[in-house]
C-alpha positions in Angstrom: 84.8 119.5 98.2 87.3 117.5 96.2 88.3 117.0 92.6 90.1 113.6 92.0 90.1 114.0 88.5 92.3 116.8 87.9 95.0 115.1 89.9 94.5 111.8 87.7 94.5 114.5 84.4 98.2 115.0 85.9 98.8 111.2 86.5 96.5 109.8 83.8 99.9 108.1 82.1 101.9 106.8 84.9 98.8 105.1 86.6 97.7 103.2 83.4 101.3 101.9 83.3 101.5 100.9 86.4 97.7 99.1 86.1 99.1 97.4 82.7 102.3 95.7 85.0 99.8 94.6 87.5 97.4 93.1 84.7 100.4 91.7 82.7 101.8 90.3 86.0 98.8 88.2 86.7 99.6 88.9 90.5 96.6 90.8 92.1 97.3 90.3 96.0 100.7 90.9 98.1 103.6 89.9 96.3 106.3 92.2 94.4 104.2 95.1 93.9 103.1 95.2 97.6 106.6 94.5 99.0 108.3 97.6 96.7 104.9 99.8 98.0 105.8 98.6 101.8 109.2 99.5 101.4 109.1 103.0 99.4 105.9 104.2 102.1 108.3 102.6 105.4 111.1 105.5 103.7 108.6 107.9 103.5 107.8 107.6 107.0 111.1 107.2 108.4 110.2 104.0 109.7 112.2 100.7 109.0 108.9 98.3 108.5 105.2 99.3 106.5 102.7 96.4 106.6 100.0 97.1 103.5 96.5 96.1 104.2 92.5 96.3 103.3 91.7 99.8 105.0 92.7 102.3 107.5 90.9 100.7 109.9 92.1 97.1 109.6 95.1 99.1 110.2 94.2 100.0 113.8 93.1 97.0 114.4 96.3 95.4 113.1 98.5 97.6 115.2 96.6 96.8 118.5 96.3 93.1 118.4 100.1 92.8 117.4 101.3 95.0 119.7 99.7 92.6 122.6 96.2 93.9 123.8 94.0 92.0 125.9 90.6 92.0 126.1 89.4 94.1 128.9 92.2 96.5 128.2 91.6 100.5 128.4 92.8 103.0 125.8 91.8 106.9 126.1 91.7 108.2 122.5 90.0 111.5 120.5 86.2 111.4 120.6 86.7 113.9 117.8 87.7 111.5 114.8 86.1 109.4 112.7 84.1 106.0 113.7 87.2 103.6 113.0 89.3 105.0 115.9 87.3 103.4 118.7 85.8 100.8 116.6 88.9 99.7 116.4 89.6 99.4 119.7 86.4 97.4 120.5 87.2 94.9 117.6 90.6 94.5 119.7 88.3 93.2 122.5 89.5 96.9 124.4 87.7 99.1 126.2 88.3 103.0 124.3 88.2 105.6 126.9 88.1 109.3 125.6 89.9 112.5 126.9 88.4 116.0 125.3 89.8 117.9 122.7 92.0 121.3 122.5 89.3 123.5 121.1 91.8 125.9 119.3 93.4 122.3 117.3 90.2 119.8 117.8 93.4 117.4 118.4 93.3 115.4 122.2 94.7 117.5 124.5 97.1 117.0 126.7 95.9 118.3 129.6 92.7 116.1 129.4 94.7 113.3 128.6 96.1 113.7 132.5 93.0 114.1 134.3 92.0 110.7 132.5 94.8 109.1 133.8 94.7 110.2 137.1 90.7 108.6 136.9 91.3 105.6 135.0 92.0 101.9 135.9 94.5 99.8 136.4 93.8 98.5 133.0 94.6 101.0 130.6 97.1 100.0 128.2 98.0 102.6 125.2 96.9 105.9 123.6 96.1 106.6 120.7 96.3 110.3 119.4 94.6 111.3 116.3 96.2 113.6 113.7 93.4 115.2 112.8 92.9 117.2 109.8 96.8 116.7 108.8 98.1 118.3 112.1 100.1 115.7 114.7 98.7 116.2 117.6 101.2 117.3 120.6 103.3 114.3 120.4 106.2 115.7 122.7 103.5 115.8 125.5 102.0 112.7 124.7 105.0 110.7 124.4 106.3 112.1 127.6 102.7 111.2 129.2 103.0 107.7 127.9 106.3 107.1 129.2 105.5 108.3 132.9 102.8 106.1 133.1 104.4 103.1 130.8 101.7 103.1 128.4 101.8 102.2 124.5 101.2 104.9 121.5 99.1 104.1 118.4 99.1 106.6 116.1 95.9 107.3 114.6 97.6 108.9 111.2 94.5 108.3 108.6 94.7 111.7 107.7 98.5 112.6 108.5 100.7 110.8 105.7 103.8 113.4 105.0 103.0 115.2 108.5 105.8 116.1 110.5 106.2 116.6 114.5 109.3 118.3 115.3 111.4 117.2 112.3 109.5 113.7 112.2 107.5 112.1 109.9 103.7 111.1 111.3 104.2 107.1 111.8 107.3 107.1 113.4 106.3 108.9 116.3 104.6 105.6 118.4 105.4 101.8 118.6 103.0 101.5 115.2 100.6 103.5 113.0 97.7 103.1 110.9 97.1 105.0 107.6 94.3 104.9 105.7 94.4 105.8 101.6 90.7 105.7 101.1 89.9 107.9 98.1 89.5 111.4 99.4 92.9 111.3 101.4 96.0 113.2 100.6 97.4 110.2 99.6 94.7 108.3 98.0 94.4 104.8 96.1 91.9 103.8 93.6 89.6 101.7 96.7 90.0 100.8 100.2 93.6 100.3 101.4 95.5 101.1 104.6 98.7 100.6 106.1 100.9 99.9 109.5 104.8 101.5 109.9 106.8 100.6 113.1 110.5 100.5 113.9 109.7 96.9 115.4 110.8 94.1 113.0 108.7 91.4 115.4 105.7 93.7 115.2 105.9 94.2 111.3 105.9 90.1 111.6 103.0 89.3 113.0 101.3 92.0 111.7 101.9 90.7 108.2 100.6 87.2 109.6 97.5 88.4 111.1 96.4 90.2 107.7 97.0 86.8 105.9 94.3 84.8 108.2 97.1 84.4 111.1 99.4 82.5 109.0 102.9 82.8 107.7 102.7 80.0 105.3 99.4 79.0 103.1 96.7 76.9 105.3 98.8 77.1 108.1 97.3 79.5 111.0 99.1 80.1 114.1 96.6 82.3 115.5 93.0 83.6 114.2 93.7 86.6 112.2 92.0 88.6 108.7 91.5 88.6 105.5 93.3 92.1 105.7 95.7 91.5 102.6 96.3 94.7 100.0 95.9 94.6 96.2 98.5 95.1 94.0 96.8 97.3 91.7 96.1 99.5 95.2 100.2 99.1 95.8 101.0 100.3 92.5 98.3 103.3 92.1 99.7 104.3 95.6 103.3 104.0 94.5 103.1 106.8 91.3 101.6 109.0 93.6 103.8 108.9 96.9 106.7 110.5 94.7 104.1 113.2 93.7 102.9 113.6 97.8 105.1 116.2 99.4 104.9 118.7 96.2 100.7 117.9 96.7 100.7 118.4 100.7 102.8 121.7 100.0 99.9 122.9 97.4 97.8 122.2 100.0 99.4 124.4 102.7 99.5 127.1 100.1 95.7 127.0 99.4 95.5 126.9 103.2 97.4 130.0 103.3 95.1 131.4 100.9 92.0 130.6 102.5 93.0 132.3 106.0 94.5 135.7 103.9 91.2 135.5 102.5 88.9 134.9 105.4 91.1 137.4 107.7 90.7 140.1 104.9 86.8 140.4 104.8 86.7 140.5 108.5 85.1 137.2 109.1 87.5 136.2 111.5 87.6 139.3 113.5 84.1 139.7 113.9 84.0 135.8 115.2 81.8 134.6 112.6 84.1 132.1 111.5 87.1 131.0 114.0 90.4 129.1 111.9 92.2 126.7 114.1 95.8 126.6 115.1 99.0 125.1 114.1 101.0 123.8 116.8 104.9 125.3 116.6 106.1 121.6 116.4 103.8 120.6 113.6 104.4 120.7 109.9 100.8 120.7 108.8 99.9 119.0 105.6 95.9 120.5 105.8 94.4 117.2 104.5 91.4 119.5 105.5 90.6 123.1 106.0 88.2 123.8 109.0 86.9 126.2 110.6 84.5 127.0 112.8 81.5 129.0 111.9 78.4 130.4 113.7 75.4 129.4 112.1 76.9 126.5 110.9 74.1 124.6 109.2 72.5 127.5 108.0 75.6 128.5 106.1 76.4 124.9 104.6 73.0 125.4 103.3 73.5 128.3 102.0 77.1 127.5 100.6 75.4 123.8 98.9 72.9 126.6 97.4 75.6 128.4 95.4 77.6 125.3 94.4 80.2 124.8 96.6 80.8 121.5 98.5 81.3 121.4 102.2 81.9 118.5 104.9 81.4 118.2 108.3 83.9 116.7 109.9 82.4 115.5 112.4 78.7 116.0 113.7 78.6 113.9 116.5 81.2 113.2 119.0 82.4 109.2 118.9 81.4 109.3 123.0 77.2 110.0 122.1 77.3 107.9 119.4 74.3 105.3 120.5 76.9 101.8 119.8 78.7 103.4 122.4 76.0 104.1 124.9 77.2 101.4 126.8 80.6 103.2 128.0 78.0 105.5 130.1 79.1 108.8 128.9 76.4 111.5 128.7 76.3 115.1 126.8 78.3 117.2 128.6 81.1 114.9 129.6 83.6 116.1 127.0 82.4 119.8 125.8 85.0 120.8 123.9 84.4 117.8 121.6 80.6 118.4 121.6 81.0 122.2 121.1 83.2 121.2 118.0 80.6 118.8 116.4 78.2 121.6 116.7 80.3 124.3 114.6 83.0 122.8 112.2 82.8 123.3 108.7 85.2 122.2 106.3 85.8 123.7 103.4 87.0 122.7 99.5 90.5 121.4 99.9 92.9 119.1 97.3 96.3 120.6 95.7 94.9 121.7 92.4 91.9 123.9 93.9 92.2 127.1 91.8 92.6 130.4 93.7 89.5 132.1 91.9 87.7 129.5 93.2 89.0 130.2 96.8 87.5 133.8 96.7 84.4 132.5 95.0 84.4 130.2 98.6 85.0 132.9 100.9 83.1 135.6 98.7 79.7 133.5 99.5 80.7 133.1 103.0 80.9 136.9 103.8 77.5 137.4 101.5 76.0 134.8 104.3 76.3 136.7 107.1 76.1 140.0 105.3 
């Protein structure tokens, strides 16, 4: 599925320079690497304020408690995304509500994202969209739906960093958003480590005082916060490879490119064995992962692992029949787009240095599977 050593082959240099500062520095958490890192990702992002912390999901949860939830609060999110986007929300004290899926992006759709509001409570307080798989999600229409209804937008963009909406950078699209650079992302550290951007300085504030135990100055605590701080080795790794990102996310898009010529030549697509999803028209797509969707699914991961070649399944159950969140009261069949997904996607091998003869290797086993 993923090769981190031949990026690091490419690296190998820059990184063990940047370790040595660190290590000759003496200074493992915050400080000066951190605060460079915070400020070169915020420019990335096109945001004026980036808050480093432990993990992607410490990031959520940063970017809900300081923008003011309560417990007992509502937010309608993806129930197509990893664990930590409603996690999160719990942690917050919140209630996650979830709207289905566009089956043709596997992003929230809009239109679902209505009927929920039309149904919901009095208490429901933000979204939060997912970018999943590198694509924003239809920000124009989400933005616009949070406005008519006064509601607060979290951008779930743990898989989005260098993804545009309409000329924008993913994390400047909300009031905040969480990234996560956990080892297998597009933009990837050496451990767990996340981040928050905003265009709020008072957000960015408190943010950086709830990671630090809820305190702006040491052993004194204004308010009970985490032990959410970021290491400067994870700064510095982070900060040889952001220069490196765009020219990596555009690699990826090409082997994207590839994979679909591919597929689309051997017929796979038009016989409906394997379906590719869309890319919006206002989305610069950075394809953190390739999926499609594929009859037979399991039975061809099988026989895809049998030949050597990595696959993922991103993901096989739907967040709302997960049993932790049995007690929201949802049952199978509440969100089927979302449930049809987790029965079909399949994604496969995808990093920048993937070699094309590889590729047809990939796609050559997939057509000899349902030959």
């Amino acid at each position: 599925m993923l090769d981190l050593s031949r990026q690091y082959a490419s690296i190998r240099s820059q990184v063990l320079s940047a370790l040595t500062r660190v290590c000759d520095s003496q200074r493992y958490i915050l400080g000066d690497e951190v605060v460079a890192f915070e400020r070169e990702f915020a420019s990335l992002c096109g945001t004026k304020e980036a808050i480093g912390c432990a993990s992607g999901t410490d990031a959520l949860w940063l970017a809900l408690i300081a923008a003011g939830i309560s417990p007992g609060d509502e937010v309608i999110t993806s129930p197509f995304s990893f664990f930590a986007s409603a996690s999160s929300i719990v942690r917050a004290g919140a209630r996650p509500v979830f709207a289905d899926v566009d089956p043709e992006t596997l992003n929230i759709d809009p239109a679902s994202l209505e009927q929920k509001l039309r149904n919901s409570s009095t208490k429901l307080w933000a979204i939060m969209p997912v970018h999943l798989y590198g694509q924003c999600a239809d920000m124009k229409a989400i933005n616009r739906i949070a406005a008519e209804h006064n509601l607060v937008v979290i951008e779930d963009a743990a898989q989005a960093a260098g993804a545009e909406w309409e000329g924008r950078r993913a994390g400047s699209l909300g009031l905040a958003a969480a990234f996560s650079f956990y080892p297998t992302k597009n933009l990837s550290a050496f451990g767990d480590a996340g981040a928050v951007t905003t265009n709020d300085s008072a957000l960015a504030e408190r943010m950086r005082s709830l990671r630090n135990h809820g305190g702006k100055n040491r052993y004194y605590h204004d308010e009970i916060g985490a032990n959410s701080r970021l290491d400067a080795i994870q700064a510095a790794v982070l900060r040889v490879k952001m220069p490196h990102l765009l020219d990596w996310n555009a690699a990826r898009s090409e082997r994207a490119r590839t994979y679909t010529q591919l597929l689309e030549a051997c017929g796979l697509t038009l016989s409906g064995k394997i379906t590719l999803l869309k890319t919006l028209p206002g989305a610069h797509h950075i394809h953190h992962q390739y999926v499609v969707r594929a009859q037979k699914r399991d039975q061809l991961r099988a026989f895809l692992t049998e030949h050597g070649i990595g696959t993922e399944i991103y993901y096989p159950l739907a967040l709302h029949l997960q049993k932790c969140f049995a007690w929201l009261g949802y049952a199978p069949g509440d969100l089927p787009e979302a449930e049809h997904a987790a029965a079909d996607v399949l994604a496969l091998p995808m990093f920048a240095e993937l070699r094309e003869e590889e590729q047809q290797y990939v796609v050559e086993c997939v057509a000899d599977f349902y030959s």
